[in-house]
N, C-alpha and C positions, 0 to 999 in steps of 0.2 A: 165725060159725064160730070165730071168737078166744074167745070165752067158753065154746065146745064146747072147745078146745084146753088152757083156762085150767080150765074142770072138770075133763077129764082129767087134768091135769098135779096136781090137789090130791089128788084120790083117789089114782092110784099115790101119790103121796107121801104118804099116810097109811096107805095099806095098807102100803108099807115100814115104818114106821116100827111101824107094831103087831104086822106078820106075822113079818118075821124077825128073827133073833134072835142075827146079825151085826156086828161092827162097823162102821162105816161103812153103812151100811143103806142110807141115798140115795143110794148110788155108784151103781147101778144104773139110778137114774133120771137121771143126772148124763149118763151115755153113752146113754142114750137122747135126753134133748135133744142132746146134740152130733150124733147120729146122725141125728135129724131134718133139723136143721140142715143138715147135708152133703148131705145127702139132696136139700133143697130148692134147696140152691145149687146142686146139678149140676143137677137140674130144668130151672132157672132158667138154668143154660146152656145145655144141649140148645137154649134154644129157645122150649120150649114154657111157654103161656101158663098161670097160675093160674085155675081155675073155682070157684064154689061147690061141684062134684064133685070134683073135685081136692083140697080145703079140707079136704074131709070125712072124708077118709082120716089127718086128725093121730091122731084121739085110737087110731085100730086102730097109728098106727106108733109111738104114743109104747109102748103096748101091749106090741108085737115087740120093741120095743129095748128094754124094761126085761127083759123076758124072757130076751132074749140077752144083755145084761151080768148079770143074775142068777144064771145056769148057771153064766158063769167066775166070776164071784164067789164065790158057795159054793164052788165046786169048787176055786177057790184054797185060801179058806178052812178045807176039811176035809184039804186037804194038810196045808197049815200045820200043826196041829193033831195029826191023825192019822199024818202019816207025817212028819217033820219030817227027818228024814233025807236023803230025795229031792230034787230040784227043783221044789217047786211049779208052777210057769212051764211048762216042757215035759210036767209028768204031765197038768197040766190041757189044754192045746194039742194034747198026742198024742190024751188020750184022747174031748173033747169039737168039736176043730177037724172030725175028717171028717164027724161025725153034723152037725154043724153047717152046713158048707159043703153036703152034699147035701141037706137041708132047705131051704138059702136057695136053690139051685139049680130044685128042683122049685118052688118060691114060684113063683121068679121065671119060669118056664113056665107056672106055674099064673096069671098075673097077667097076662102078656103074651095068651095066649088070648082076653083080654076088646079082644085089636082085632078081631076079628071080628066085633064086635060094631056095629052100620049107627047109631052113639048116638056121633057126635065123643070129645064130654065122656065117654063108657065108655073110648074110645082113651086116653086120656090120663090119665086114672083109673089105668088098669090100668099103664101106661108110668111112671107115679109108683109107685105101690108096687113095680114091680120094680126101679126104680132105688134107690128111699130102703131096701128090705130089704137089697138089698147094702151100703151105706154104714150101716144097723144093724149089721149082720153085723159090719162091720168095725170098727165105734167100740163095740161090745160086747165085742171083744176085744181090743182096745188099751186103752179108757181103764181097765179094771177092771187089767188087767196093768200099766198106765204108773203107778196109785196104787199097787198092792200093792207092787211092784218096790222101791222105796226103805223103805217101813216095814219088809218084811222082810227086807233088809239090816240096817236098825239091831234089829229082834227079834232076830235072829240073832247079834247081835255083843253084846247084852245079855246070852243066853246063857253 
């Protein structure tokens, strides 16, 4: 499952690096591991135990969370850019955080449904993606906002 995790983790990080057309390009996948990560440690505190089932859900969350810090990313970025005037930070937050939050919302109902399932290892399956999507969710829009934050201060002041 580590070499499932470790494949995933090479392709996203080469489809960044070819697809878009960004600076910082692996930011994206930078707050999806982090998001993993947190993701796993709450896990791991709840409780509950790691399975092969469990294991197997890295490479869909590394996935989710390149996907969710990619949105604010761009969407920093075509502030920046495009309207440079505005606040980046809050255009991007206003206009991406509620589509956002009610997608990880339905996820996360959409995820927890698989305890009804009479398969332990589906309970627990499902209990980890709805936990590690909100800890995406979150480290998708922090770490892309915590990098952008200071460069466009100093862009700005370059100006």
């Amino acid at each position: 499952m580590l070499a499932l995790g470790a494949i995933a983790f090479v392709v996203m990080l080469i489809v960044l690096a070819i697809v878009f057309r960004v600076r910082w390009r692996i930011l994206p996948l930078l707050a999806g591991v982090i998001g993993v990560a947190w993701g796993f440690g709450t896990f791991g505190y709840l409780g509950i135990d790691l399975s092969l089932v469990t294991i197997s859900g890295l490479p869909i969350l590394i996935g989710i969370g390149v996907e969710f810090a990619s949105q604010i990313h761009n969407r920093v970025e075509e502030q920046c850019v495009f309207h440079p005037d505005t606040d980046p930070f809050a255009e991007t937050v206003s206009q991406l955080g509620p589509p956002m939050v009610v997608t990880t919302v339905l996820a996360v109902i959409a995820f927890l449904v698989m305890r009804i399932s009479r398969v332990p290892m589906i309970h627990d399956f499902g209990v980890l993606l709805a936990v590690d999507i909100v800890t995406l969710l979150v480290a998708g829009i922090v770490v892309p906002l915590a990098v952008h934050g200071p460069a466009s201060v100093i862009t700005r002041a370059q100006r």
